[in-house]
C-alpha positions as CSV (number, residue, x, y, z in Angstrom):
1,X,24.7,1.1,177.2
2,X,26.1,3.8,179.4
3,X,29.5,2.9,181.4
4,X,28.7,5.3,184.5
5,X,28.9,3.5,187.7
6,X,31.1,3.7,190.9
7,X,31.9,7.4,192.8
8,X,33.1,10.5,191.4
9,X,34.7,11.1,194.6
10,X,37.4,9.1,193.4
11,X,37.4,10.2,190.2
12,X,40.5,12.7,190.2
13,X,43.4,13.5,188.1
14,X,46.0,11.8,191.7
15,X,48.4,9.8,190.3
16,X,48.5,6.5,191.1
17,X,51.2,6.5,194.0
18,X,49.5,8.5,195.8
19,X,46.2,6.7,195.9
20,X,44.8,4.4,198.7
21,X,44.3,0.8,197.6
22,X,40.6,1.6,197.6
23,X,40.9,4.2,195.3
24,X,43.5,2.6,193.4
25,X,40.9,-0.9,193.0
26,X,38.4,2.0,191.8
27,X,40.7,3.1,189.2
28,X,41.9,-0.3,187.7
29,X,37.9,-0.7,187.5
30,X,37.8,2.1,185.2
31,X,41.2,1.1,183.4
32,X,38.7,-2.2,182.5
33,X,36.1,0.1,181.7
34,X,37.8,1.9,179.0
35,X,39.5,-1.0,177.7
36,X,35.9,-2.9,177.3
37,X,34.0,0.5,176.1
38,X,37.1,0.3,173.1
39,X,36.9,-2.9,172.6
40,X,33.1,-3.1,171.8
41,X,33.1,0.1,169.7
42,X,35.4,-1.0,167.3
43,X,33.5,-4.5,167.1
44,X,30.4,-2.1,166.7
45,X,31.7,-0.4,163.5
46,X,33.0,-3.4,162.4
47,X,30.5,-5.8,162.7
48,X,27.5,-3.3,162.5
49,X,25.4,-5.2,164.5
50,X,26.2,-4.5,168.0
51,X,25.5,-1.3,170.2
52,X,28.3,0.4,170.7
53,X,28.5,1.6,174.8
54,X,27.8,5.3,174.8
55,X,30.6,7.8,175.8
56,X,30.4,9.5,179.0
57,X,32.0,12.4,181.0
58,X,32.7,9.8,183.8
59,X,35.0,7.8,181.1
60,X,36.2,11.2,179.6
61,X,37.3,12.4,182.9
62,X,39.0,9.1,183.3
63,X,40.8,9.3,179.6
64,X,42.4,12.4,180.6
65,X,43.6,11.0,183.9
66,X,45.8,8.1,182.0
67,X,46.7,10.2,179.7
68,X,48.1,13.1,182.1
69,X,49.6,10.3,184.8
70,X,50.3,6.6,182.7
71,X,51.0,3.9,185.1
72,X,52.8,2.0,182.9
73,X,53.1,1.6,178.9
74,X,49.5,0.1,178.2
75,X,48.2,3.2,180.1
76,X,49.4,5.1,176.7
77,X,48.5,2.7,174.2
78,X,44.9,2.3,175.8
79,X,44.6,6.8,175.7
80,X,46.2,6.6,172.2
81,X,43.6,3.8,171.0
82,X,40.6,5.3,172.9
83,X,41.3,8.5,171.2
84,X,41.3,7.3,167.8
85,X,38.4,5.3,168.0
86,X,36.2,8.1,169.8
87,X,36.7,10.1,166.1
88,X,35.0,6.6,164.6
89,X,32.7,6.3,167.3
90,X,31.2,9.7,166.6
91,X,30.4,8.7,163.1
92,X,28.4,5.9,164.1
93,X,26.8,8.0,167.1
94,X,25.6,10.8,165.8
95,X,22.2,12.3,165.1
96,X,21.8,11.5,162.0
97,X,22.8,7.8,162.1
98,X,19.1,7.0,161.3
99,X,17.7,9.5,159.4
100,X,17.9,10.2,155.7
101,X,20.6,12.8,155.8
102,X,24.2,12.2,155.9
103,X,27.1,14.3,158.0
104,X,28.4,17.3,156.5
105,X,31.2,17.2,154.6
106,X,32.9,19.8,156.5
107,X,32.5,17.8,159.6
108,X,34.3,14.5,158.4
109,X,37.1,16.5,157.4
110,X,37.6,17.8,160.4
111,X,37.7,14.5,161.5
112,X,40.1,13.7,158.9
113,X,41.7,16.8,161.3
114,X,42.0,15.8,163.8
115,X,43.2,12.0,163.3
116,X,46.6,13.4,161.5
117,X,47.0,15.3,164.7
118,X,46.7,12.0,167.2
119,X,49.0,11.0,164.6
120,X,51.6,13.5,164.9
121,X,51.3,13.8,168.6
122,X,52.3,9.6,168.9
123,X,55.4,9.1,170.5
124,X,58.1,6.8,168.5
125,X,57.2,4.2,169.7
126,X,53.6,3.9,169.8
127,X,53.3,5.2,166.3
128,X,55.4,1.9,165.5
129,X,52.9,-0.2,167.3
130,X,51.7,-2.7,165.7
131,X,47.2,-2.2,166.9
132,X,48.2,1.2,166.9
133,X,48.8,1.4,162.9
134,X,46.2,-1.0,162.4
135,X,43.6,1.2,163.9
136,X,45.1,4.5,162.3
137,X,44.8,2.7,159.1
138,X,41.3,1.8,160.0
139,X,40.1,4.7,161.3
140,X,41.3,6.2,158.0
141,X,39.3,3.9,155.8
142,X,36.1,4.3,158.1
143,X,36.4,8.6,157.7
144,X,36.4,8.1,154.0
145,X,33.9,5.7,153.7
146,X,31.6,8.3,155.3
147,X,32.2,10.8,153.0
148,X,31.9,8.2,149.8
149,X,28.3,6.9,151.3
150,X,27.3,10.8,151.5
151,X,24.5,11.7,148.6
152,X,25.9,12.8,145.6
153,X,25.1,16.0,144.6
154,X,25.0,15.4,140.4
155,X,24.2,11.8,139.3
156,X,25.7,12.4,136.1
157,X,29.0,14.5,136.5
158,X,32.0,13.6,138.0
159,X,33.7,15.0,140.5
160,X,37.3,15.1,140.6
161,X,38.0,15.7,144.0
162,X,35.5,12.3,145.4
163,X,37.6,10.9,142.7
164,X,40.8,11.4,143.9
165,X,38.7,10.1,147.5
166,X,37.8,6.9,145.7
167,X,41.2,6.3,144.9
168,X,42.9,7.5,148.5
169,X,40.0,5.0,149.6
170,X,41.3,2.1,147.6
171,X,45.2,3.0,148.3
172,X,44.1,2.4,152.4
173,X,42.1,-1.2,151.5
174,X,45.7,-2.0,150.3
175,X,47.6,-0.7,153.0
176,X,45.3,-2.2,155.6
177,X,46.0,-5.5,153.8
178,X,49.3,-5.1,153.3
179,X,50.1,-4.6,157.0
180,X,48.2,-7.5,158.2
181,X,49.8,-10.3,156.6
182,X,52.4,-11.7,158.7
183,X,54.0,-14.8,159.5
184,X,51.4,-17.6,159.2
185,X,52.3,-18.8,162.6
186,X,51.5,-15.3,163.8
187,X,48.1,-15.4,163.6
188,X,47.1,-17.1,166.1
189,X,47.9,-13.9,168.2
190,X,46.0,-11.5,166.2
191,X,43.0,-10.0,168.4
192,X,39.7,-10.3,167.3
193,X,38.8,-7.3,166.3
194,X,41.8,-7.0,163.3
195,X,39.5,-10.3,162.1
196,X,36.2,-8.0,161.8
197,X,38.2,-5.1,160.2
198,X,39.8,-7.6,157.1
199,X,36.4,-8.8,156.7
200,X,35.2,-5.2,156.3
201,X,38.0,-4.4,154.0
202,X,36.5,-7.1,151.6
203,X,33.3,-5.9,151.7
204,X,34.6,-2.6,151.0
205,X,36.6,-3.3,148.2
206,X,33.7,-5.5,146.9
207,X,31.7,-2.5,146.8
208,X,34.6,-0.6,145.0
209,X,34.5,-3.5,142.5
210,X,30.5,-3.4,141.3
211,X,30.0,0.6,142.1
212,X,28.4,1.3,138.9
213,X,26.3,4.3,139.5
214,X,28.9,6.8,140.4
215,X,30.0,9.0,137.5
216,X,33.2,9.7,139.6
217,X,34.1,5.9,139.8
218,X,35.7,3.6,137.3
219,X,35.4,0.2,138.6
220,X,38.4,-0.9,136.6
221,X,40.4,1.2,138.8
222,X,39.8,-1.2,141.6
223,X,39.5,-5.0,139.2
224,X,43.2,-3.0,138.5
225,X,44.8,-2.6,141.2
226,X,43.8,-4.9,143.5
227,X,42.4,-8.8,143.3
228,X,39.7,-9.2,145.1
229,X,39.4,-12.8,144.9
230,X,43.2,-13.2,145.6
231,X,42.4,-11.8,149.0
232,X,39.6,-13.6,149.6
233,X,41.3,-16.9,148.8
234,X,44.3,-15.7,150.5
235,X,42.4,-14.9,154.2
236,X,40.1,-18.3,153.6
237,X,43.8,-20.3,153.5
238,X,44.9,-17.9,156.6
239,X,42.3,-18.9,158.3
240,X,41.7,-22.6,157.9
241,X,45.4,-23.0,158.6
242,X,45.0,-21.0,161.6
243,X,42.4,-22.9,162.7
244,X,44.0,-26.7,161.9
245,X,47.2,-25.7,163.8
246,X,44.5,-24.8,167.3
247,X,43.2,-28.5,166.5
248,X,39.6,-26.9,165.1
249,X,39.6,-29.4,161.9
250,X,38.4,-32.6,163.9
251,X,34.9,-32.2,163.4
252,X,31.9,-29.8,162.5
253,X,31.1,-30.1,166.3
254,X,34.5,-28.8,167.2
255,X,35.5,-26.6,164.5
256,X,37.3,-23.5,166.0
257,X,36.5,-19.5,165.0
258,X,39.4,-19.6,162.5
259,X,37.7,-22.6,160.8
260,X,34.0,-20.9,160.4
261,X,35.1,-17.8,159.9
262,X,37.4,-19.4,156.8
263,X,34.2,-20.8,156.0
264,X,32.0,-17.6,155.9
265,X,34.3,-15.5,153.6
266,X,34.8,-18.5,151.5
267,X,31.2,-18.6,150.9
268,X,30.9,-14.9,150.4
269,X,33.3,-14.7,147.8
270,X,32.4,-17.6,146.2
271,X,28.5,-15.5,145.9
272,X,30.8,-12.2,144.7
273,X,32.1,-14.6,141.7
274,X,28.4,-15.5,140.3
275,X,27.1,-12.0,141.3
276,X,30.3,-10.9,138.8
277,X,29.6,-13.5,136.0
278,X,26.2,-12.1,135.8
279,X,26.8,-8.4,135.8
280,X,29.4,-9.4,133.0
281,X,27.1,-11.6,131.2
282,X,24.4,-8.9,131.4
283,X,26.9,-6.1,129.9
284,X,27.9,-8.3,127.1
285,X,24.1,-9.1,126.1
286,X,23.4,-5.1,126.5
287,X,26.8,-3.8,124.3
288,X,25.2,-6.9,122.0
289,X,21.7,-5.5,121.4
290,X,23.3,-1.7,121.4
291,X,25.2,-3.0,117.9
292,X,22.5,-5.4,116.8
293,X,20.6,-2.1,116.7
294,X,23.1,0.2,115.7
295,X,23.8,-2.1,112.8
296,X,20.4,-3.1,112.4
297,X,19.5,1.1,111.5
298,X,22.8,1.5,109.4
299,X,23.1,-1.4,107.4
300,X,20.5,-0.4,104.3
301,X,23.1,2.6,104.1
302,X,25.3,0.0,103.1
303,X,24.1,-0.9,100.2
């Protein structure tokens, strides 16, 4: 989906003030624009199963005017937001987003790069917003799980430096946690989108929870540090009370988004805590028959 309509002839860097009230109805247009190509890009990367609009001179052009002449105080949380999530959009939009290879290392630090200078750059009192550092926080988690998903180069030894990644990776899922849970009556406020990241989050940690195959990973690290089921448990009761206080507990018919989407993590986690008791089951049968054997070879040297 390209976001590319209306004239360029009113595309210009004139501030607001000075525009006619045509071009100034053009230019709220593309104040909408913006805000609706942000919105579904980060409920693109979220959700990963919507097509994120692609990113176009005609918005670019349009970023820079907002961020050279803001109108008023949303006009620099919008640039602030739209620039952070462009550094997440490019992950997703890339050429190699379906093909076998991953993006070079080099280039997702550099994205690393340049989100710590967005950062730096935030005035006071945006970098105190509230969506602000939830989408720093994000943005952060989402540049780190690229590099984590990239091939590893050695099966077998570890790496101390993806490591140390691993572990900056699980300190964000904490953070990101951390800073969303407010006030219970609080929640009823929170956008959309901060749903779709906490749901992420889970599945992330999940993953850091049963990675088994990566020599530079201990599992424990994460079962640790961080209680997976605690959270789940913790966002289902979030939810459904969310959801009973907007009148969504009357009936199946009339159940609210709070209520299902209580319902849809509850039944995910509740599938996380068999897929557990099995993988535990299955290590205890195999450390079982590795000393059934082991004592099976040694024990006529016993006697």
């Amino acid at each position: 989906m390209e976001l590319n309509k209306g004239s360029m002839q009113t595309q210009t860097t004139t501030p607001y003030s000075l525009m006619s009230a045509q071009d100034l109805d053009a230019t709220l247009g593309r104040r909408a624009m913006l805000a609706y190509f942000l919105l579904i890009s980060q409920t693109s990367y979220a959700k990963q199963e919507i097509l994120a609009p692609e990113w176009t001179p005609y918005l670019d052009e349009y970023l820079q005017t907002i961020s050279k002449y803001p109108e008023w105080p949303g006009d620099e949380q919008l640039a602030a937001q739209i620039k952070i999530q462009l550094l997440v959009h490019q992950i997703s939009q890339r050429s190699w987003k379906n093909q076998e290879f991953q993006p070079p290392a080099s280039y997702l630090k550099g994205l690393q790069s340049q989100l710590e200078k967005i950062k730096a750059k935030l005035p006071r009192r945006l970098s105190q917003n509230v969506d602000i550092i939830s989408q720093l926080l994000y943005s952060e988690l989402a540049i780190q799980d690229a590099i984590l998903t990239k091939p590893l180069v050695s099966l077998y030894i570890p790496n101390y430096q993806r490591q140390q990644l691993f572990e900056t990776h699980l300190t964000t899922l904490t953070r990101i946690f951390d800073h969303f849970f407010i006030p219970q009556d609080q929640y009823s406020g929170v956008i959309f989108i901060r749903w779709c990241q906490m749901a992420h989050g889970l599945i992330l940690l999940h993953r850091l929870y049963v990675l088994d195959d990566d020599p530079s990973w201990d599992q424990a690290s994460a079962r640790d540090h961080v209680g997976l089921f605690a959270l789940g448990d913790r966002l289902t009761s979030i939810l459904a009370e969310t959801g009973a206080s907007r009148g969504g507990a009357r009936s199946d018919s009339n159940e609210n988004m709070f209520i299902r989407f209580s319902r849809i993590i509850q039944s995910i986690c509740s599938a996380w805590v068999v897929e557990l008791q099995s993988s535990e089951l299955r290590l205890e049968s195999y450390d079982y028959l590795q000393y059934s054997t082991i004592n099976f070879r040694f024990k006529p040297l016993l006697f």
